[in-house]
C-alpha positions as CSV (number, residue, x, y, z in Angstrom):
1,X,24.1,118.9,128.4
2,X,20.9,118.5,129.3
3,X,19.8,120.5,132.5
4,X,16.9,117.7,133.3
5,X,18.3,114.2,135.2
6,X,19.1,111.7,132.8
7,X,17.7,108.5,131.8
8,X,19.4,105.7,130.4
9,X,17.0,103.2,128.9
10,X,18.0,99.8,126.9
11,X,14.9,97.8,126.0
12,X,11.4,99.5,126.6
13,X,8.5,98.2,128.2
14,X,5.3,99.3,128.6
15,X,5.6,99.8,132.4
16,X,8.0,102.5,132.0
17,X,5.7,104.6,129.7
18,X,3.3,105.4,132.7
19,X,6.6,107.0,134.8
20,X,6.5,111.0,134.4
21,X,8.9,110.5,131.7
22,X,9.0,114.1,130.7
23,X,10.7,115.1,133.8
24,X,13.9,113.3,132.4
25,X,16.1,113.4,129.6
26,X,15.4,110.2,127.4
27,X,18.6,108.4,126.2
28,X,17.9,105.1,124.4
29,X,21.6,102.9,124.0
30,X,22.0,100.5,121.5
31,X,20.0,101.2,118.4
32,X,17.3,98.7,119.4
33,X,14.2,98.0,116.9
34,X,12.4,98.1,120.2
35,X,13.2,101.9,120.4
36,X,11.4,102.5,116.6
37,X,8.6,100.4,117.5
38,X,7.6,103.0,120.4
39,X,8.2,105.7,118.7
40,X,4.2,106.7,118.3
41,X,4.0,107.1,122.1
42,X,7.7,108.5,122.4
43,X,6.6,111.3,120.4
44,X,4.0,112.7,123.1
45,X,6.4,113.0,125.4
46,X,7.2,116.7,125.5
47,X,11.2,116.2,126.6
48,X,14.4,115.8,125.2
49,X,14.9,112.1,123.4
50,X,18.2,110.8,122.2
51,X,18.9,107.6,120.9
52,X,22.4,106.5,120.4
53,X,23.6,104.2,117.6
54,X,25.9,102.0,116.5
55,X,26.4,102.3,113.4
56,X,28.1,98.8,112.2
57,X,24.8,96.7,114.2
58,X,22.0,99.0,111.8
59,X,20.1,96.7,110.1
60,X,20.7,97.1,106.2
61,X,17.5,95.7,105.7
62,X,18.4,92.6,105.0
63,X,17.1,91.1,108.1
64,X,13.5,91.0,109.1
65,X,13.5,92.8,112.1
66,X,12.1,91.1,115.2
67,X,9.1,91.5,118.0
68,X,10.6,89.6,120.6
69,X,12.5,92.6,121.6
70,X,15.2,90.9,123.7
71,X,17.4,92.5,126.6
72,X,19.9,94.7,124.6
73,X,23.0,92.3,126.0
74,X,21.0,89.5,124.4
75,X,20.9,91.6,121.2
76,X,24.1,92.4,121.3
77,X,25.3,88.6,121.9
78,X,23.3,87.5,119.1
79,X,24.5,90.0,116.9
80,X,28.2,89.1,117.3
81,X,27.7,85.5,117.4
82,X,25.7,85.4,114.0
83,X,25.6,88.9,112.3
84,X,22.1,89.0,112.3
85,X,21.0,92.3,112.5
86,X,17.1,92.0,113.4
87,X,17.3,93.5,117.0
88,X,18.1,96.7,115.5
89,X,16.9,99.5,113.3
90,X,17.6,100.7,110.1
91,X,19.1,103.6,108.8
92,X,15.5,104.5,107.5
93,X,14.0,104.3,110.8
94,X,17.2,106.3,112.1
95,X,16.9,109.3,110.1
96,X,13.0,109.2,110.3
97,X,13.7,109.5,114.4
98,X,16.4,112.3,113.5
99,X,13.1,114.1,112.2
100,X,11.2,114.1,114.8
101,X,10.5,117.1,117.2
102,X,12.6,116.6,120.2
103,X,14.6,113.8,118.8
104,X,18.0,113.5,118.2
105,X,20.8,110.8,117.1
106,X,23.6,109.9,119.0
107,X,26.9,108.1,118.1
108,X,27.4,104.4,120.6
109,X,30.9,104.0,118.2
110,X,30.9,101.9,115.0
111,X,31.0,98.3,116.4
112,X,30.0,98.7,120.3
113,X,33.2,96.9,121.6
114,X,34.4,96.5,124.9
115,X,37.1,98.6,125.3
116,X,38.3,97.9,129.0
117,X,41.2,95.6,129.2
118,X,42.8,97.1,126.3
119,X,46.3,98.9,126.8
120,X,46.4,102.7,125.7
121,X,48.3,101.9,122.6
122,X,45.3,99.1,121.2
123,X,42.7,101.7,122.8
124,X,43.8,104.6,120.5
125,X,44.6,102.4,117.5
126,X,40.6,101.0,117.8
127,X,39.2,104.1,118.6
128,X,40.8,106.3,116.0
129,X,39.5,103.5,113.1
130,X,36.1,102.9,114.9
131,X,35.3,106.5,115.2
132,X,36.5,107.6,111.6
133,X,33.8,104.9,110.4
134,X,31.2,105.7,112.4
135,X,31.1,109.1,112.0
136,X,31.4,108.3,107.9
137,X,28.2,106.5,108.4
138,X,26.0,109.3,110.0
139,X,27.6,111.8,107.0
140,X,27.0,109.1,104.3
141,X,23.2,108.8,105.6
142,X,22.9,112.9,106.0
143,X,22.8,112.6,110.1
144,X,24.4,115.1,112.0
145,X,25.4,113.9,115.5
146,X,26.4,116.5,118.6
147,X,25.7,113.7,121.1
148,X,28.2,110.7,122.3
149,X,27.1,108.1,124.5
150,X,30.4,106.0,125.6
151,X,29.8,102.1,124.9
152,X,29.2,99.8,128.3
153,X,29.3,103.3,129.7
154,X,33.3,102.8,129.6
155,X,34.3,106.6,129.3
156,X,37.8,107.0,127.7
157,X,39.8,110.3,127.1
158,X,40.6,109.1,124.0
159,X,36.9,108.9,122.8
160,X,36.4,112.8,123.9
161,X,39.6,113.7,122.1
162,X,38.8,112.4,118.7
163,X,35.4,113.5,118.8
164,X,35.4,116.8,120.1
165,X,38.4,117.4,116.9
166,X,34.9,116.7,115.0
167,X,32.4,118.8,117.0
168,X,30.7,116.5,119.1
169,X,30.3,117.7,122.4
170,X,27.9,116.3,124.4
171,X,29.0,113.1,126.1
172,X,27.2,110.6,128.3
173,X,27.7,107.3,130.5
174,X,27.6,106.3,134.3
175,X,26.2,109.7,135.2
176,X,22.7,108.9,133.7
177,X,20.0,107.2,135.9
178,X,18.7,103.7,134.7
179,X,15.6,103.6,134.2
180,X,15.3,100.0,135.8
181,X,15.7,102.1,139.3
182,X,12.6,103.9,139.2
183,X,10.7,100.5,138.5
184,X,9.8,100.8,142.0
185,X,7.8,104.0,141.4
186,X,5.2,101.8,138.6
């Protein structure tokens, strides 16, 4: 784990770019196209950046992707409501941020459900399926992920077991600091 505080940002604006980011650890949830499209000034920042990705919502291209970068709920509700995928990056843009000095790629599970109110039996059946195909995605597109970032920050036993029988052992959820807190500090 990092030994800087944590930040977990969703969509990014410009006003958080002139907070002494590089006091923090960077995590970006979600996948967002908004997270590629500031990637330029995300790569002055001297800290630690991960992003975390789900890897059924990447857009396979198909999509144009958009520049209204909407709330990563909104994203999210659009995606499941219509499959369009144009919120969100591509495995492209992935693997180009998996390049990058100081970047790294996370796994968010393969489809970014809501695992709450499901009993322990449904939780394990999901997660053992969801997990197998996400981390198949990140081998199929030559990613190698350490990092785990628990979807709607739900943290599960079950997620650490699977994944740390296939070496991923960095987790992270409520413990990170939203960014949307230090807005107060523009």
């Amino acid at each position: 784990m990092p030994n800087k505080p944590i930040l977990m940002i969703h969509k990014i604006s410009d006003w958080m770019l002139k907070l002494p980011l590089e006091d923090y650890t960077l995590t970006f949830d979600d996948g967002l196209y908004n997270h590629y499209y500031y990637l330029e000034k995300l790569r002055k920042l001297k800290t630690e950046k991960i992003f975390f990705i789900s890897t059924h919502i990447v857009n396979d291209e198909t999509y144009d992707q958009s520049l209204e970068f909407p709330e990563s709920a909104c994203a999210h509700e659009y995606f499941f409501k219509t499959g369009n995928k144009n919120h969100f990056m591509n495995w492209k843009q992935i693997k180009e941020i998996s390049q990058t000095e100081n970047c790294f790629i996370g796994g968010h599970s393969h489809s970014h459900r809501q695992i709450r109110d499901l009993s322990l039996t449904e939780t394990y059946q999901h997660l053992s399926i969801d997990l197998v195909k996400m981390l198949e995605e990140f081998e199929k597109h030559r990613i190698k992920i350490n990092h785990f970032c628990y979807p709607y920050n739900v943290e599960h036993f079950i997620y650490r077991e699977i994944l740390t029988k296939n070496g991923i052992t960095n987790f992270y959820g409520k413990e990170r600091i939203d960014i949307e807190s230090l807005r107060s500090h523009e």
